[in-house]
C-alpha positions as CSV (number, residue, x, y, z in Angstrom):
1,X,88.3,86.0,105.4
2,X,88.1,82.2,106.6
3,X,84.3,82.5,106.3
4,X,84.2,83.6,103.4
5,X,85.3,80.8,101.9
6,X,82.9,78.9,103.6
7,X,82.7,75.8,106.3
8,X,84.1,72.8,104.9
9,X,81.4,69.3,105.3
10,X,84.6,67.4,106.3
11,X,86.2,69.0,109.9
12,X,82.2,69.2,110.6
13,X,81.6,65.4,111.3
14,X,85.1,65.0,112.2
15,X,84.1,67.2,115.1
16,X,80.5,65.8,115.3
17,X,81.3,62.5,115.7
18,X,85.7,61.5,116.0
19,X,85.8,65.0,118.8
20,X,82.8,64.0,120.6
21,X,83.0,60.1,121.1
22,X,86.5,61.0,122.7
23,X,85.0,63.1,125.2
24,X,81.7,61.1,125.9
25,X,84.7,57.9,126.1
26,X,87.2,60.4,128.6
27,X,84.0,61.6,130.6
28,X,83.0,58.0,131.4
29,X,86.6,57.0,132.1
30,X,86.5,54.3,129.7
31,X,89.7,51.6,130.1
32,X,89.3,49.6,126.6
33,X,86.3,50.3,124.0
34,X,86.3,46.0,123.9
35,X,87.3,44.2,127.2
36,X,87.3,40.4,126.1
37,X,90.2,39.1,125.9
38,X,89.7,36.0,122.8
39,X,87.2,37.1,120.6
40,X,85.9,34.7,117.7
41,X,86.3,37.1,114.8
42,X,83.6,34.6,112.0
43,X,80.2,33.5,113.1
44,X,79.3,29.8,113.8
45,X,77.5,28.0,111.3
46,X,74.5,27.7,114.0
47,X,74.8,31.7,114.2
48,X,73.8,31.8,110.1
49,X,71.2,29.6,110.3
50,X,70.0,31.6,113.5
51,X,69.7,34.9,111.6
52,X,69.2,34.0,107.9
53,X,65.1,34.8,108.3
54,X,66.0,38.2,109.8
55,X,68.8,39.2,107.7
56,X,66.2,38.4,105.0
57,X,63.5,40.1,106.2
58,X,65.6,43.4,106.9
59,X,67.2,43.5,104.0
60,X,63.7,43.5,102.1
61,X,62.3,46.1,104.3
62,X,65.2,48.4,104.5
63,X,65.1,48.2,100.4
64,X,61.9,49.3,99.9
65,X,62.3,51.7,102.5
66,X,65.2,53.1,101.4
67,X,63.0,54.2,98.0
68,X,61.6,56.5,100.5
69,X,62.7,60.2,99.9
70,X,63.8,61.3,103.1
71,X,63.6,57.8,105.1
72,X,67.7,57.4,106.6
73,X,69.4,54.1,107.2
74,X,69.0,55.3,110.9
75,X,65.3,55.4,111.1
76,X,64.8,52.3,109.0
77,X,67.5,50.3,111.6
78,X,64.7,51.2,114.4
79,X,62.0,50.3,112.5
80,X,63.2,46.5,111.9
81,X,65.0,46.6,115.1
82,X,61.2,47.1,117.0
83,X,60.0,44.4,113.7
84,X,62.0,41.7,114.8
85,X,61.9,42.0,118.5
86,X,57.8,41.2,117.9
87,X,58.9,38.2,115.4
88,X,61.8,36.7,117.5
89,X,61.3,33.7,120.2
90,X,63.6,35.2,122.3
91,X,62.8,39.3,122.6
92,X,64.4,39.3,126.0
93,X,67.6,38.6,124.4
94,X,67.4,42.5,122.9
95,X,69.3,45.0,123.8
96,X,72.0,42.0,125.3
97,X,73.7,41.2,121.8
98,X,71.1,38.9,120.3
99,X,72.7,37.7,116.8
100,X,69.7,38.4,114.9
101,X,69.1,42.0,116.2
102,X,72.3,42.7,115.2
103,X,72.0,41.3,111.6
104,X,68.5,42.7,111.4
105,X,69.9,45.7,111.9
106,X,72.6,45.7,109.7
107,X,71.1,44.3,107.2
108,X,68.5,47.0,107.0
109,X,71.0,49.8,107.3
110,X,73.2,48.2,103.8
111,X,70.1,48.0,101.9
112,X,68.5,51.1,102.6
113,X,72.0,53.1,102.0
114,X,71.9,51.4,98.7
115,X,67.8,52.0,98.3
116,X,68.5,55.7,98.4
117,X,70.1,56.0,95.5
118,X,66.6,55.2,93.4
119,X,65.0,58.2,94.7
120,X,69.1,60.2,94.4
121,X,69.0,59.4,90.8
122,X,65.3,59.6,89.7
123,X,64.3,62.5,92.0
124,X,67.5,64.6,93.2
125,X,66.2,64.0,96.6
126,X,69.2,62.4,99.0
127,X,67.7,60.2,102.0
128,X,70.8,61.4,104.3
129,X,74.0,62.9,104.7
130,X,76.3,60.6,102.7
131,X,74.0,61.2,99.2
132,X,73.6,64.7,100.6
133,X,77.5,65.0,100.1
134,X,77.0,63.2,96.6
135,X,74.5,65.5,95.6
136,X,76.7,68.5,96.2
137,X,79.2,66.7,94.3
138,X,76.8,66.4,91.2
139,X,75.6,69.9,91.5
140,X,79.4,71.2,91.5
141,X,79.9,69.8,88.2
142,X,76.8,70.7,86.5
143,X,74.8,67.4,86.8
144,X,71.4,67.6,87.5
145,X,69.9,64.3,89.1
146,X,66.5,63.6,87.9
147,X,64.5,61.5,85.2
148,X,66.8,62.7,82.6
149,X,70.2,61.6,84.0
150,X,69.7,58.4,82.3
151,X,69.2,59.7,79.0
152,X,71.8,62.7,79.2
153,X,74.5,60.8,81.1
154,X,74.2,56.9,80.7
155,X,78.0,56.2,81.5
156,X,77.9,58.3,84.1
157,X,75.1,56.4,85.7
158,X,76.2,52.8,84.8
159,X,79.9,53.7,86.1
160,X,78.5,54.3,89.9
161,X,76.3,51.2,89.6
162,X,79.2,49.4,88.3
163,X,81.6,50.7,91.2
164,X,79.3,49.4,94.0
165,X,79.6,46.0,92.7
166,X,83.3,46.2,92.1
167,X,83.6,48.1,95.9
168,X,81.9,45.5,97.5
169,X,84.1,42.9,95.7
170,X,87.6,44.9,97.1
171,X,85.8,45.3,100.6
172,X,85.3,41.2,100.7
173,X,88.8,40.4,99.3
174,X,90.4,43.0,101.9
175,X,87.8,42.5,105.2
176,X,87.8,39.0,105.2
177,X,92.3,38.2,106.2
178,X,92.4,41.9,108.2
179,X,89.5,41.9,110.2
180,X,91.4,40.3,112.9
181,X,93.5,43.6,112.9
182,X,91.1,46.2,112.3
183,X,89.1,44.0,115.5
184,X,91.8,43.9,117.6
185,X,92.8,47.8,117.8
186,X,89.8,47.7,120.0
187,X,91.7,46.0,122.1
188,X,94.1,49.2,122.5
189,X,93.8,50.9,126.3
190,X,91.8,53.7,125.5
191,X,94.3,56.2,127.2
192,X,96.6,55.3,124.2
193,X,93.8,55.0,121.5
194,X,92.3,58.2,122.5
195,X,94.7,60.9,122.0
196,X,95.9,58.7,118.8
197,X,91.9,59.3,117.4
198,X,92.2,62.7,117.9
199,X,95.6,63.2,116.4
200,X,94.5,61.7,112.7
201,X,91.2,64.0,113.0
202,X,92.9,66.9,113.8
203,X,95.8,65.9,110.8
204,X,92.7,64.9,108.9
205,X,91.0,68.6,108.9
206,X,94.0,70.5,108.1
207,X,95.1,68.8,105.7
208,X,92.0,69.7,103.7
209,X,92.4,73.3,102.9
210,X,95.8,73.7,104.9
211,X,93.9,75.7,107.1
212,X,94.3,75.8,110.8
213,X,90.5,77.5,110.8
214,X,89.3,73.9,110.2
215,X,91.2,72.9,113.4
216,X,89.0,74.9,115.1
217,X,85.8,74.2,113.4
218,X,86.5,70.5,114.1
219,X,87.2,71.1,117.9
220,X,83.7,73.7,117.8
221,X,81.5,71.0,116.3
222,X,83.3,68.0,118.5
223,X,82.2,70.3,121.8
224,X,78.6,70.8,120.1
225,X,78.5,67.1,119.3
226,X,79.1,66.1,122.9
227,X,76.7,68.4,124.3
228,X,74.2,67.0,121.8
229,X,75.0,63.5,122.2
230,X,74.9,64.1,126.1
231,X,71.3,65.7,126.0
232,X,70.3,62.8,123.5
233,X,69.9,65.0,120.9
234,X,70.3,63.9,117.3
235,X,73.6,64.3,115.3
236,X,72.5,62.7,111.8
237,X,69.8,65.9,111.3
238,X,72.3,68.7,111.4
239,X,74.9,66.9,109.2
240,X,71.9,66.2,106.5
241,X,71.2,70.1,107.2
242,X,74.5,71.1,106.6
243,X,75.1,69.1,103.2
244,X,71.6,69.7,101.7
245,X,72.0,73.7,102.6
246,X,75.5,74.2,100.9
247,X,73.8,72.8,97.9
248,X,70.8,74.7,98.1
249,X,73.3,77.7,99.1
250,X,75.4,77.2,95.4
251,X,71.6,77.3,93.8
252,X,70.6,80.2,95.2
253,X,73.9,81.8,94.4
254,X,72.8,80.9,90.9
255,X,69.1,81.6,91.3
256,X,69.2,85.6,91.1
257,X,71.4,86.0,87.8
258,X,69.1,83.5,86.0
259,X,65.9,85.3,87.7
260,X,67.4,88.9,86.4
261,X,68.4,87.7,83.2
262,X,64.6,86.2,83.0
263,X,63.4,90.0,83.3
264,X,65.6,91.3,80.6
265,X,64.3,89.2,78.0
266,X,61.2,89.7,79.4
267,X,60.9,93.8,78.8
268,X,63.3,93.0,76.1
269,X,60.3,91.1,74.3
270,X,57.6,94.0,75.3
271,X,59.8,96.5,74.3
272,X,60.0,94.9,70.7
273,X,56.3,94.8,71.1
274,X,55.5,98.1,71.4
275,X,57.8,99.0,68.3
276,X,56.4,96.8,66.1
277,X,52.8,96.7,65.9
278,X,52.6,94.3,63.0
279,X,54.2,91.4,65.9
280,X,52.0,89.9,68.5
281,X,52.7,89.8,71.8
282,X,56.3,89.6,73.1
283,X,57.6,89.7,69.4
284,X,55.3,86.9,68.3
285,X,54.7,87.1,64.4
286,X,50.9,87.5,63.9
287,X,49.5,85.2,61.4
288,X,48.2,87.5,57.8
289,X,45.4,85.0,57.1
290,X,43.9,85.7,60.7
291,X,44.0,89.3,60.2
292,X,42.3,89.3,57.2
293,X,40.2,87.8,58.6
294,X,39.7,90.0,62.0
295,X,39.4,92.9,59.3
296,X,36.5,91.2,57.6
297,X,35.1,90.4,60.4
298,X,35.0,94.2,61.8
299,X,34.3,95.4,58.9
300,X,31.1,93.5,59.0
């Protein structure tokens, strides 16, 4: 009965990713996820001018990559990660926190997340899991995305361009006093901030559906997550998997009723056909002037 109603997106990566760091964290015996003791939470003023070129650079690249159906914030972060490690005076420094990997990096990831909504919008093709999730979400409701979203649904459109603006106004206003808190909960013992993790996750799932099956699901995909992250195999491809084939799941639900009613109007249409001889083909009103002319023509 619980599969019935189908496998919720949420208690998946929940599990894929929240279930599985804890174990790859418990396996290594990990003390504290950050062990400095005074961390300096803004960069320096030298750190900006330092990275200002490859923030630049990234953020171009990872835009015009992002207009790539298909291409993920996580393939274009290696791309410009293996771009500015040729370009940079210091490559030895990668891989050992250099500032402007890290802001490379970054700043390819934002602007290809925020590239792959050209090809979301003009194409109905999502370049990962997040617009995978919004595409199910526009499909539920009956919107199509494609070259006539614009036209059919203008407010629609110009709302979510409009909320990214105002979201990354509200993210400024609230990161900039608490990121000193949000930092220093890395500073928890990991004993504590473990079990803590896994408590929200689990309170997370259920409260979903209210369903202790997404407990389970969460803990199922949190053991496959770790075996997959273990073996180095690739999360991000079965959480775009899962959110592209519920959509495609609700189309194909819809595909055979609008196939079968296709044939009914098809033998529908021949059926009037045969009855009335006068009609062209598939009830088509023949034209009088061209059959007296065809008559002429024979009759010749």
């Amino acid at each position: 009965m619980e599969l019935m109603a189908g496998i919720d997106f949420v208690p998946i990566i929940m599990g894929l990713f929240a279930i599985s760091e804890i174990l790859i964290n418990a396996e290594k015996e990990t003390k504290c996820i950050l062990e400095a003791k005074r961390i300096e939470w803004l960069p320096a003023w030298q750190d900006i001018k330092d990275t200002w070129a490859a923030t630049t650079r990234s953020g171009v690249i990872g835009f015009l990559a992002g207009l790539i159906p298909g291409c993920s914030p996580a393939v274009t972060s290696f791309m410009v990660y293996d771009l500015e490690k040729r370009f940079s005076k210091h490559p030895e420094k990668f891989g050992h926190g250099a500032m402007d990997a890290v802001a490379a990096v970054e700043g390819s990831n934002n602007a290809t997340a925020s590239g792959g909504f050209v090809p979301l919008f003009a194409f109905g093709i999502p370049s990962g899991p997040a617009l995978a999730v919004l595409l199910g979400g526009f499909l539920m409701y009956g919107l199509q995305p494609g070259p006539r979203l614009m036209q059919e649904q203008p407010a629609l459109l110009w709302t979510i361009i409009a909320s990214m603006y105002i979201g990354n106004v509200m993210l400024l206003i609230l990161n900039l006093p608490l990121v000193g808190i949000w930092a220093r909960m890395a500073l928890i013992p990991f004993p504590i901030l473990g079990p803590m993790i896994a408590v929200f996750t689990l309170i997370g799932a259920y409260s979903l559906r209210h369903s202790f099956f997404d407990l389970w699901i969460s803990l199922l995909f949190g053991v496959i997550g770790y075996f997959m992250r273990k073996f180095e195999f690739p999360v991000a491809p079965m959480v775009f998997g899962h959110g592209v084939g519920q959509a495609d799941g609700d189309l194909l639900h819809a595909v055979p009723g609008h196939v079968q009613g296709l044939a009914v109007d098809f033998f529908h249409a021949l059926h009037l056909d045969r009855l009335h001889p006068a009609h062209g083909h598939f009830g088509c009103q023949r034209d009088p002037a061209a059959q007296e002319s065809q008559g002429a023509a024979g009759g010749a």
